[in-house]
N, C-alpha and C positions, 0 to 999 in steps of 0.2 A: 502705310500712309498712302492715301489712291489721291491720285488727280481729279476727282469728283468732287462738285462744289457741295460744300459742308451746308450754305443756306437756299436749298430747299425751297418748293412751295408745296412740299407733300408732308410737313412734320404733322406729327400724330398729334389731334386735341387731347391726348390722354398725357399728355407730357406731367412730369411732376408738378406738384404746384408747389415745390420748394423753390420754383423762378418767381413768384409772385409776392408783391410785397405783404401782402397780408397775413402769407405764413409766415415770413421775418418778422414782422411785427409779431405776430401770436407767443414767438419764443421769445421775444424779448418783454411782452405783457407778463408770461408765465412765471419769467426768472425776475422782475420786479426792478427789469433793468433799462430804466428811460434811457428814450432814444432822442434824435433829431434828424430833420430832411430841408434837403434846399431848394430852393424853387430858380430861376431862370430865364430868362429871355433870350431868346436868337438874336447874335449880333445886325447889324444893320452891313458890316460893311468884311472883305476876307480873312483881312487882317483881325477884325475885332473875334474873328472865330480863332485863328491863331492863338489870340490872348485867353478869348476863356476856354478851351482844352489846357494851357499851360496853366488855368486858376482851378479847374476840375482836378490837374495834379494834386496840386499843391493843398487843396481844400478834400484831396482823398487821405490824405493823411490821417485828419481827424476823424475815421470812418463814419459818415452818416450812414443811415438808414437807407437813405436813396435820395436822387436828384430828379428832378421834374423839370421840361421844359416846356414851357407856353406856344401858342398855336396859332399863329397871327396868318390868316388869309390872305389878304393880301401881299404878304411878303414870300409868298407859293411856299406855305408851310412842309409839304407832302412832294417839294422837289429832290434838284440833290444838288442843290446851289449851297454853298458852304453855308449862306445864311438862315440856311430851311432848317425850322424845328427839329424833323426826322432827322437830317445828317448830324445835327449837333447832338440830338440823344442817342443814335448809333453809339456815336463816333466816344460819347460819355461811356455808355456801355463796355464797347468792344478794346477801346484804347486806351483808357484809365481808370478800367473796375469798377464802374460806381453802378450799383443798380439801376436802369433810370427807365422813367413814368413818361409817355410822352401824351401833354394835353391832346383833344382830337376835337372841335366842335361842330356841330351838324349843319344850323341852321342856313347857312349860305352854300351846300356842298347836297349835291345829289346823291343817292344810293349806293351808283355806279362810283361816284369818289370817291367814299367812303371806303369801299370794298376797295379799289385802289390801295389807296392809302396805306387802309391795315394789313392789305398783303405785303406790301411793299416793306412794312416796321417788323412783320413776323419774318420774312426773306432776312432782314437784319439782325434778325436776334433778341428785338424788343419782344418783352410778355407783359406789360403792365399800361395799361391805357388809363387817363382820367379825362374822362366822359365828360363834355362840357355840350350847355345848347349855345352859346356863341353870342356876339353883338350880332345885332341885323345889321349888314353893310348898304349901305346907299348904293353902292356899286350894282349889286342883284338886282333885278326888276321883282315887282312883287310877287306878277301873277307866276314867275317862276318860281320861288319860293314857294308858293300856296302848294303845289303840285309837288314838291318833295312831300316824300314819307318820312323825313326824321324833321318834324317842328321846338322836339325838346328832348332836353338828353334823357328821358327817362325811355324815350323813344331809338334814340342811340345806344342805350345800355341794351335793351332787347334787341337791337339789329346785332351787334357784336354778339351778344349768346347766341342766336338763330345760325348766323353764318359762321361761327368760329369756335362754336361751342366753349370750351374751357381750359380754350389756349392762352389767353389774354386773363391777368389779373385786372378790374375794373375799380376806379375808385370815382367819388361824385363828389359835390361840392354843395354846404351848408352854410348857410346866409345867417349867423346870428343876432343880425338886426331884421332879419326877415329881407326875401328876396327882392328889392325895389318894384318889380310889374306886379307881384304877386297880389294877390285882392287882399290876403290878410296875412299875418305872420301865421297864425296859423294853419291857415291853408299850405301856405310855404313849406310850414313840419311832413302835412303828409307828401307834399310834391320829391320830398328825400325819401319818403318809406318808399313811395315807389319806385324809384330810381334804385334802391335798394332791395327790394325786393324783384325788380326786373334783375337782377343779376349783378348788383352794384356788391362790393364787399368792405368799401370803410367809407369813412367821410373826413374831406377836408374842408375845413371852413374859411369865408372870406374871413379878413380884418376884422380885429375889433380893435378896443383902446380899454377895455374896464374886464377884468374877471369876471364879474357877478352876468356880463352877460354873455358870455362863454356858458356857465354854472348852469344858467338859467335854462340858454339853449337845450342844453346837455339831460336836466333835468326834464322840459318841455318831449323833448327826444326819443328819449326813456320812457314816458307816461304814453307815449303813441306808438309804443312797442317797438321803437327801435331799439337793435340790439351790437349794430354795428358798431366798430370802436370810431368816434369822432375826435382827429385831431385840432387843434388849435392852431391855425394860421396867427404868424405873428409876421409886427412889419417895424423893424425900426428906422424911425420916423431921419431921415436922410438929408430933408433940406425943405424948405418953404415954401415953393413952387409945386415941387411934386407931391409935400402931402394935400396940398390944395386940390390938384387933378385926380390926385388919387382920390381924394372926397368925394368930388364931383362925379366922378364916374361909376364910382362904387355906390354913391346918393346917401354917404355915412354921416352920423350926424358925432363932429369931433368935440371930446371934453372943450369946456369952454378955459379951462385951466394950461391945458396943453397950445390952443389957440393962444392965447396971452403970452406964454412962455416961449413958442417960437415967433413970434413976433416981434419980443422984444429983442431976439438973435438974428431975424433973420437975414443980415447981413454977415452975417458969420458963421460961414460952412462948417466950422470944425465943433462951433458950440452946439450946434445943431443936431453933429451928429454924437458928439458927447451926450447927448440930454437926450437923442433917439434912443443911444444904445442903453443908457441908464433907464430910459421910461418902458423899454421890451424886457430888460434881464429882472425888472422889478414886478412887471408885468407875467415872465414865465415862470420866476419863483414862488410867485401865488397857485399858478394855476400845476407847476409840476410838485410841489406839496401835499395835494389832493392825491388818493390812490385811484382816482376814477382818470387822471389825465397819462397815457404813457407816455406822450413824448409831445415834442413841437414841431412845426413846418415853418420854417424861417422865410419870407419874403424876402430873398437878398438884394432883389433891383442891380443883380451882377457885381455887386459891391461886395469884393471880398473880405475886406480887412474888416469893417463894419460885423459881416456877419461871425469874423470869428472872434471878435474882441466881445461880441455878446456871447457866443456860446464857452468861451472862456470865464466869463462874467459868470456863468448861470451852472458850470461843473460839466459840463456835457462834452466841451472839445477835448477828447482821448487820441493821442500820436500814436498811433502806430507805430509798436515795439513787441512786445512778446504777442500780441497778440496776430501779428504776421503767422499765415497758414504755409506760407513758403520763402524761401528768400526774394524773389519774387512777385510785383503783383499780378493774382491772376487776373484774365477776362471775367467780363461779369456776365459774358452769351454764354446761354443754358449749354449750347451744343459744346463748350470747353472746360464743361465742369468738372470731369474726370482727370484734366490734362494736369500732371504734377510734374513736367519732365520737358526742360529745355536745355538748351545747346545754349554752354556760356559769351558766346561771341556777340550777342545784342544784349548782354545785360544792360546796357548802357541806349539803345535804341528798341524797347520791348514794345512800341507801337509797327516801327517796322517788319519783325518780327510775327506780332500778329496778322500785318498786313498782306506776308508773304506767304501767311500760313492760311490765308482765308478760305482757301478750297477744296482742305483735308476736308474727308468726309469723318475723321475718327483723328484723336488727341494721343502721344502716347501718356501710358498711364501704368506710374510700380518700376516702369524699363523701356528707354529709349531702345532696344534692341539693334539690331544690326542692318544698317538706312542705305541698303545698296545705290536706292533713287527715291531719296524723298520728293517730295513734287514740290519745291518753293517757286513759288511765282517771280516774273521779273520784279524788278525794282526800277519804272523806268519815273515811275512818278513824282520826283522828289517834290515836285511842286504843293501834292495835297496839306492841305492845312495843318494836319494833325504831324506830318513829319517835317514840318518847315524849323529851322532854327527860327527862335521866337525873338530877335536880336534884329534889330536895325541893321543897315546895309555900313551905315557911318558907325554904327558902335561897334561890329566887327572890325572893320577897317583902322579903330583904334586900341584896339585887341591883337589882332592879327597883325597888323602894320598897314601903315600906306604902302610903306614898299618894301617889297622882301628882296636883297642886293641876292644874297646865298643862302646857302641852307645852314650855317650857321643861326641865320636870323631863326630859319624856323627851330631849331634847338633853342633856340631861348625862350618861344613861344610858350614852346610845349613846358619846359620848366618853367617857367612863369605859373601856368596855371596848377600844375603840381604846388607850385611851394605858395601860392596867394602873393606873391610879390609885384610889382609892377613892371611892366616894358619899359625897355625905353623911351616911350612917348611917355610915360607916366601913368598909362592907364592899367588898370585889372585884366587880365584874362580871366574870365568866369567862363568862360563856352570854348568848345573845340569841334569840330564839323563832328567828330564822333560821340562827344559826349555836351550835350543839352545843357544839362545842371551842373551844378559844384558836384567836387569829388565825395562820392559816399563815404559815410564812416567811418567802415571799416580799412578807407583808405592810410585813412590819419597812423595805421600803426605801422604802415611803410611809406609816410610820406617822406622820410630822407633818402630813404636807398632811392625811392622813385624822381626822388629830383636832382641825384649826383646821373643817376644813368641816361634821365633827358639830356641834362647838361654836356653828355659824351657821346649825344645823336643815336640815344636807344630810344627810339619813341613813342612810349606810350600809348595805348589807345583802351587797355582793358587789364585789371586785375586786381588778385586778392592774397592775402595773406592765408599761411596755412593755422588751420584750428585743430586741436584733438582736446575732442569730450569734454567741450563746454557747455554748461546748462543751455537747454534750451530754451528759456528766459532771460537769457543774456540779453542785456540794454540794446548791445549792437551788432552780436552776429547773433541771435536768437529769432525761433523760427518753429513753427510747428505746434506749439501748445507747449504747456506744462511737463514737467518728470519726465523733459527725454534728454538728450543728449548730442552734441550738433558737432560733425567733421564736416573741417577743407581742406584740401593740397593747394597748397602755395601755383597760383598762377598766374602767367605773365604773356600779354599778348603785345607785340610792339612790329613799328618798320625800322628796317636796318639796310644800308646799302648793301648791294649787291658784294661790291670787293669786299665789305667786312664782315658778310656772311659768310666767304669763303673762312676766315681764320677762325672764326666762333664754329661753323661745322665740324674745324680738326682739334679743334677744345671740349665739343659735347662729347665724344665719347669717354673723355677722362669722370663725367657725371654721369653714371649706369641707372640713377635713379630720376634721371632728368628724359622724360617723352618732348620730343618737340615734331613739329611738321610746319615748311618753311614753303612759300608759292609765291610766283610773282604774278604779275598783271595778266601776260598770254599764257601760265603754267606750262613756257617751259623749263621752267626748273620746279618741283613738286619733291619734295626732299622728309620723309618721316624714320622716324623707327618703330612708330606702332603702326598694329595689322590700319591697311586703309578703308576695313569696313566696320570695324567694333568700335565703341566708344569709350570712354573712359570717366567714370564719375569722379568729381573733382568736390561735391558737396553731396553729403550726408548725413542721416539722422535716424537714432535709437530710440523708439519710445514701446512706450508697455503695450503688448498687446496686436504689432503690428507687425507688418514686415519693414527690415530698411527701406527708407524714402531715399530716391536719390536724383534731388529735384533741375540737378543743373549737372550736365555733360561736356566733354568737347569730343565732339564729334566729327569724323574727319572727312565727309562727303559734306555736311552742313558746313565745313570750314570754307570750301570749297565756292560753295554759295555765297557764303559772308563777304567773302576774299575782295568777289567784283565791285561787294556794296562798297567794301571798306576803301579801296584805292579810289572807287565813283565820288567819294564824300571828299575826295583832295581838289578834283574838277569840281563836279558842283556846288558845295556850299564854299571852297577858299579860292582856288585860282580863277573863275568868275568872277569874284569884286573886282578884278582887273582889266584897262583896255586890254583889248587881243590882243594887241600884238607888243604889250609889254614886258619888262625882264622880269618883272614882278610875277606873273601870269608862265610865263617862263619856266624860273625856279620853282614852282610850284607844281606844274608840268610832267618837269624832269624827274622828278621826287617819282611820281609813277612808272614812269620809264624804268630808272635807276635803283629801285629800293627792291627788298622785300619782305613780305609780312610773314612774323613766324609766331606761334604759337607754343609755352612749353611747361610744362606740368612737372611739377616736384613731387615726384611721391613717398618722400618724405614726411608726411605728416604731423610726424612727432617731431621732430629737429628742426626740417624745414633750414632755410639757408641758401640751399645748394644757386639757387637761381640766381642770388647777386654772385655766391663765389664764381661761378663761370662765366658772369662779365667779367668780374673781377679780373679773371686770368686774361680774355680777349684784351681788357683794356693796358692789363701788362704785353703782353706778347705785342701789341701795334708798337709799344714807347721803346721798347726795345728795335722796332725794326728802324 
């Protein structure tokens, strides 16, 4: 692994075109297995980027096809302000797997932007552009505009092939009620051939509200020798206001029926969107019925719940369960496609992770190998959006506490959120600086031992139960596909003070099948009994045909690295809620000072156990003293 930045402005156009959506679409036309894709807006504001990277999670779940974000000029689409197009479709990409399509439009944007721009989305890892010609902005002077070489996207689809040959997957957009400036609808059909035959490779359509004129389009399409696959943009209808703008803008002429209907609602948000979702899931059951439609393109207007209660409605929203390729998700940049093989200490933080990994030039892949000097980048940024705890500053602080007296309090923290019980303020702990979300899963089958050992100031931050040769279709540790077979060793990563690490040291060797490696803040104490450059797989997997995959390690230079982040996240995201020079901020403080973080692996696989027995004995041998 070299210190050499992995993104490039010299990637080869010959790259596969398995980054490009129109191949994922092809195998999924092939096997007759409808899809869907979401669409997007850039927040307005940092925070609101915050929220949808944590909805890009959460709505990765349901695997779509891919995500698209719109391209709004004015708001410097092509910067690297959290709000900008590009950094949210990165950051879709690179931080939470999702394929994603970044709109690009011409008409206000010179040559030289352009070329900009898509250097700048290739530099990132983006491969899939939807080619738009744009609003004309008031802001532009005209005679400037006349003078740009790209007046319409069929014009930008050819600029993109010329300079970047067939690095970028390209998609366009079809107007089923015909393009509003257009002279005719069907002049408008061929203004898609061409844009399609410049190099375009599917089509997305605006809005409609009726099947038959979808069908019609589709049909019309067809007869003009298009061959491309044309999706169906759908939009459920969200509130009274907005479908009005949205008319307007789009120049759509709306059933007189659905007019009536949100009218007589539209005082009432929730009926509105009750009767949006019912009038789209009824709308795509028509049109995914037909074997000519493969899939849909959801308009979500950012509105999560909306788009997944329709595609729950319509059969489409699939949870990610056996169908996981790793325990793990991966990146969706091409250049990490090989990479099957991480160090388990961020499973819990895997944007981090990637974030610190952004400047290998090469992924391991089959065997993390032996990592004398991996090259992880600092971590000084906690501030970027995509690693921010997604949690109010007051909802932590009733999570966490107002005030923490001792570190007692933070033992109860920490089992609070193991066991879902409340603080004693009364509130939930949902989030802990190290872990974002609720406990995974496959927590729940050691949630007691994990919330007796909090409770006795073993602290938690990371681990799994051991597995031997369960299908690899298991509901919740399954992983890799079909007909294989899925191992774990039991592991446990937690802080322990310093004085009762010393007693647990003279206890671990009574456990010969227990690895651990123990480090404080300035390491000087570094404490293992495995070699310090090999690593140790701790999850594995059997299938036909392959060699073992063994997608998650601990690794004991990577520990190393984690180590700074881990003790960093006690100052930055908990003893920060507090004034400076508070006890609160204090105890919290000291915990760095005083602790330290150990790491320990049962390779017991089959039995498993061993990890609570030897708190167990610690926490005998302290009651005795």
């Amino acid at each position: 692994m070299s210190k050499e930045n992995v993104i490039t402005d010299d990637i080869s156009n010959n790259c596969c075109d398995e980054a490009h959506i129109i191949q994922k679409m092809k195998k999924r036309m092939n096997s007759g297995d409808k899809f869907y894709s979401l669409e997007f807006f850039p927040p307005r504001t940092d925070s609101g980027g915050v929220n949808l990277i944590a909805r890009f999670d959460r709505l990765a779940i349901g695997n779509p096809l891919f995500i698209d974000v719109t391209w709004h000029p004015k708001g410097n689409s092509g910067g690297d302000e959290v709000t900008a197009s590009l950094t949210i479709a990165s950051a879709a990409l690179n931080f939470c797997g999702l394929d994603a399509m970044l709109h690009m439009t011409c008409i206000n944007s010179s040559t030289e932007d352009i070329n900009k721009y898509l250097r700048k989305a290739k530099k990132q890892g983006l491969r899939n552009i939807l080619a738009l010609r744009g609003d004309i902005s008031d802001t532009v002077d005209e005679s400037v505009r006349q003078q740009n070489e790209l007046k319409y996207a069929s014009d930008l689809v050819k600029h993109i092939r010329n300079e970047f040959g067939n690095y970028f997957g390209i998609a366009v957009a079809g107007y089923p009620n015909g393009h509003p400036e257009c002279s005719s609808y069907e002049n408008d059909i061929q203004r898609v051939k061409e844009k399609l035959d410049a190099g375009g490779d599917f089509v997305v359509t605006q809005l409609f509200f009726d099947a038959e004129t979808y069908f019609k389009f589709l049909r019309d399409c067809r007869n003009a020798g298009i061959t491309a696959p044309i999706i169906p943009g759908i939009l459920p209808i969200q509130g009274y206001s907005s479908l009005r703008h949205l008319a307007q803008l789009s120049k759509l002429q709306i059933p007189q029926r659905i007019l009536d209907t949100v009218r007589s609602i539209k005082d009432n948000d929730e009926a509105i969107r009750n009767f949006g979702i019912m009038e789209a899931a009824n709308l795509c059951k028509k049109l995914l019925a037909s074997d000519d439609v493969p899939g849909v393109h959801i308009y979500t207007l950012n509105r999560e719940q909306v788009a997944v209660k329709l595609l729950k409605r319509i059969g489409l929203w699939r949870e990610e369960s056996i169908y996981k390729s790793l325990p793990w998700r991966p990146s969706a940049n091409g250049k990490r496609i090989l990479e099957d093989v991480r160090p388990i200490f961020w499973a819990s933080r895997p944007k981090s992770y990637v974030h610190r990994t952004m400047m290998w030039d090469e992924y391991p892949n089959g065997r993390w190998g032996s990592s004398a000097s991996p090259a992880f980048g600092e971590l000084k940024d906690y501030h970027i959006f995509y690693l921010k705890n997604t949690s109010k500053k007051d909802d932590l602080l009733k999570m966490w506490g107002e005030k923490v007296d001792n570190v007692e309090d933070v033992y109860e923290i920490f089992t609070c959120f193991v066991s879902g019980d409340c603080n004693r303020y009364g509130h939930k702990v949902e989030t802990l600086p190290w872990n974002n979300d609720s406990l995974a899963l496959e927590t729940l089958f050691i949630k007691k031992s994990l919330e007796y050992i909090n409770s006795k100031g073993i602290l938690t931050i990371n681990s799994q139960p051991n597995v031997n040769a369960l299908p690899s279709t298991h509901e919740v540790f399954g992983w890799g596909g079909p007909n294989g077979y899925v191992y774990q060793k039991a592991y446990l990563e937690f802080f322990i003070s310093m004085e009762r690490f010393k007693i647990l040291l003279d206890v671990l060797p009574i456990f010969p099948m227990i690895n651990y490696h123990a480090l404080n803040l300035n390491e000087t104490l570094d404490v293992t009994n495995c070699d310090q450059l090999q690593p140790i797989a701790v999850t594995w997997g059997v299938f036909p045909g392959k060699e073992i995959l063994q997608p998650t390690v601990v690794d004991p230079t990577s520990f190393k690295y984690w180590k700074d982040e881990a003790f960093a996240l006690w100052i930055n995201q908990w003893a920060n809620l507090y004034p400076e020079d508070s006890k609160s901020r204090q105890v919290i403080t000291n915990i760095t000072k005083d602790f330290v973080l150990v790491n320990m692996v049962d390779n017991d696989f089959i039995q498993g156990g061993n990890l609570w027995k030897v708190l167990d004995v610690l926490f005998s041998r302290e009651e005795k003293k």
